[in-house]
C-alpha positions in Angstrom: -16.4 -21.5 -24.2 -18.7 -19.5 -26.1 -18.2 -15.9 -27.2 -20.1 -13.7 -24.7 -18.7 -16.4 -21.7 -15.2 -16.0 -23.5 -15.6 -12.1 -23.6 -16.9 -11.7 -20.3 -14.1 -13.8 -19.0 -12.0 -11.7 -20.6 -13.2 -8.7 -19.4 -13.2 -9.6 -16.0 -9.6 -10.5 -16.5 -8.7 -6.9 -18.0 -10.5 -5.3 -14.6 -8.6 -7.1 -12.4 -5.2 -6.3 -14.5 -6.1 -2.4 -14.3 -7.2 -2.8 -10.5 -3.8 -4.9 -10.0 -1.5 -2.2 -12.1 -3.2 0.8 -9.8 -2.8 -1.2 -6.5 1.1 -1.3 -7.3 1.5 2.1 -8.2 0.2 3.3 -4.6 2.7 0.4 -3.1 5.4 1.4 -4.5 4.6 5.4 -3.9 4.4 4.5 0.0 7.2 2.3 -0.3 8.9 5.7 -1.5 7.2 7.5 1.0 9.0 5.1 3.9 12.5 4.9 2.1 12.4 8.8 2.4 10.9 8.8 6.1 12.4 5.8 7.6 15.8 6.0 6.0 15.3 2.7 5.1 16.2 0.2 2.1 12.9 -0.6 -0.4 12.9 -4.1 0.6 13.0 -3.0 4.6 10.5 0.0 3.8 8.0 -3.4 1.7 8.3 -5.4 4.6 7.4 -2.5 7.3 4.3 -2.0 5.1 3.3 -6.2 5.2 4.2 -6.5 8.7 1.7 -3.0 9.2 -0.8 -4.3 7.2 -0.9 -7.8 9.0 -0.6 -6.7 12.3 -3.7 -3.9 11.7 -5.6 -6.3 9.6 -5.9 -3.7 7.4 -5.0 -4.8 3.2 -1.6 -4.0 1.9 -2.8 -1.8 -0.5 -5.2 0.5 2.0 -2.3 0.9 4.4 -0.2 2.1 0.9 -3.0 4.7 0.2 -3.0 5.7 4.1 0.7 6.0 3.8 0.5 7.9 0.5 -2.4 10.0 1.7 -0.8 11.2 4.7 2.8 12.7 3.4 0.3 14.3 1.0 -1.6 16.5 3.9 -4.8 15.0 2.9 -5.0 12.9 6.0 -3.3 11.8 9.2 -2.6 8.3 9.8 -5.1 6.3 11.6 -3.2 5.5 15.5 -3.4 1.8 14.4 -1.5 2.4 11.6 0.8 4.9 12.8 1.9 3.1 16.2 2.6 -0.1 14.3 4.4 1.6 11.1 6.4 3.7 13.7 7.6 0.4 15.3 8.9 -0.1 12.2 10.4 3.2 11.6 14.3 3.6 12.3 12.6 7.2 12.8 9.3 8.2 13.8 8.1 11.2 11.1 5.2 10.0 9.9 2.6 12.2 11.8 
């Protein structure tokens, strides 16, 4: 591979290691978020959020910044969103 291919490469893969390392950050923050809300375990509170995001067809990592956004008073869930994260809620205190 040549240089500017191999450096271009390179920083393409360095972009999608900073977009990956943000993306988990905000997962894990609503997986907090849920844990706190939903008295639930992390692994119940990461599969509330996939089965959320599949059922919404909305990506994992948006339904995390929804989920984030909200407990911060910025914004209120989306009814999509809420109804199907609330089905998934032992309680239902995320509005």
């Amino acid at each position: 591979m040549r240089t500017p291919d191999r450096i271009r490469h390179l920083e393409n893969q360095v972009s999608q290691l900073q977009q990956a390392v943000t993306s988990h950050a905000v997962i894990d923050q609503a997986i907090g978020v849920i844990v706190a809300v939903g008295h639930m375990t992390p692994e119940e509170a990461w599969a509330a959020l996939c089965e959320t995001s599949m059922c919404t067809n909305i990506k994992l990592r948006h339904v995390a910044d929804l989920v984030v956004a909200c407990r911060q008073g910025e914004r209120e869930l989306a009814a999509d969103v809420r109804d199907e994260l609330s089905r998934r809620l032992k309680r239902q205190d995320l509005q």
